[in-house]
C-alpha positions in Angstrom: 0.0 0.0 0.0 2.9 2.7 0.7 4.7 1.6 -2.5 1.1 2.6 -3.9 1.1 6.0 -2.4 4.9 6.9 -3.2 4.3 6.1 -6.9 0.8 8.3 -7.1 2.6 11.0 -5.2 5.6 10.6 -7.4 3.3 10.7 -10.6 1.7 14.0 -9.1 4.6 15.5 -8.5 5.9 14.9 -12.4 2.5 16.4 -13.2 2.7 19.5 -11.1 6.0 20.3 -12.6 4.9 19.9 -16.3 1.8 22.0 -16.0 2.9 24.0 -12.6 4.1 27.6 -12.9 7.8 27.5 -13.1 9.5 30.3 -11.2 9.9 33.6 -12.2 13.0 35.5 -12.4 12.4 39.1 -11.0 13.9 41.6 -13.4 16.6 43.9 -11.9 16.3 47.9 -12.4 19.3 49.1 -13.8 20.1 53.5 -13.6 21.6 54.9 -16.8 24.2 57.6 -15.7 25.7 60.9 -17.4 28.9 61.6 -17.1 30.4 64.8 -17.1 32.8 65.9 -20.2 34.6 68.6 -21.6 33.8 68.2 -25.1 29.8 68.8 -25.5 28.2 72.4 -24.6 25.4 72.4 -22.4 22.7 73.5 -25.4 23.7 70.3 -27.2 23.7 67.7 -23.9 19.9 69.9 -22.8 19.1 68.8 -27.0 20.0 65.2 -26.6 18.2 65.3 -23.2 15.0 66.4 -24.5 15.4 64.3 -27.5 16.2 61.5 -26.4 14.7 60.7 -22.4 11.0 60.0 -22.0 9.2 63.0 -20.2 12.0 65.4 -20.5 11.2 69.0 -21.2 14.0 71.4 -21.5 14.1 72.8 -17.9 14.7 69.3 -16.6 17.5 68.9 -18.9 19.0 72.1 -17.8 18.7 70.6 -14.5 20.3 67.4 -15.1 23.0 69.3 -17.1 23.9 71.9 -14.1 24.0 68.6 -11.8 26.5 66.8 -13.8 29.0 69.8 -14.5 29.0 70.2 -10.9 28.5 66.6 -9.1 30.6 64.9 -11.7 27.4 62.9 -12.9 23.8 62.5 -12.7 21.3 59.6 -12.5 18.9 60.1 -15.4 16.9 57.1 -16.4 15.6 54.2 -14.3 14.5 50.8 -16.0 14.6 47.5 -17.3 17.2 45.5 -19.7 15.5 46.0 -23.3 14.8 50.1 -22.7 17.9 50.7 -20.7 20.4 49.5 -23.7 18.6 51.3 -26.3 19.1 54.4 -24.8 22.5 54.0 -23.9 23.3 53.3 -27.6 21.8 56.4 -29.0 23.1 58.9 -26.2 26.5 56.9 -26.9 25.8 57.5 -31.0 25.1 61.2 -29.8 28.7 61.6 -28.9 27.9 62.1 -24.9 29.1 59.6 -22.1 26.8 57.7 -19.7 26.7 54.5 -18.1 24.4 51.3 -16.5 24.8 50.7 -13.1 
């Protein structure tokens, strides 16, 4: 009788893990940094800015753009793999200098 229940709770188990939810990975949040440099003006950084972030206007660019030439750098996009790496290829393409941390 116990071999009986070991081999339906055996069979179960195969069962549950074919049509059971396998587990999820949970999707880390990367921050896309700019970095401060001496070779782009500030109108051209507050233009790729505006361009390129999602809900940027041009006062929040000037914003960003004052905090990098004086912190060194400034946090200015939070997301997830696919998004994150498209955005630092363009601003990349663009000429300025960021990075995923």
């Amino acid at each position: 009788m116990s071999n009986k229940l070991c081999g339906q709770q055996q069979q179960h188990m195969e069962i549950s893990k074919l049509f059971g939810k396998s587990p999820r990975r949970r999707r880390k949040r990367m921050q896309l940094y700019l970095l401060n440099d001496d070779e782009n003006s500030f109108e051209y950084v507050i233009q790729a800015l505006t361009t390129l972030l999602p809900k940027c206007n041009t006062l929040r660019a000037e914003q960003i753009a004052v905090s990098v030439d004086t912190s060194g750098e400034c946090d200015i996009f939070s997301g997830f793999a696919p998004e994150i790496y498209i955005l630092y290829a363009h601003f990349q393409k663009m000429g300025l200098q960021v990075q995923i941390r």
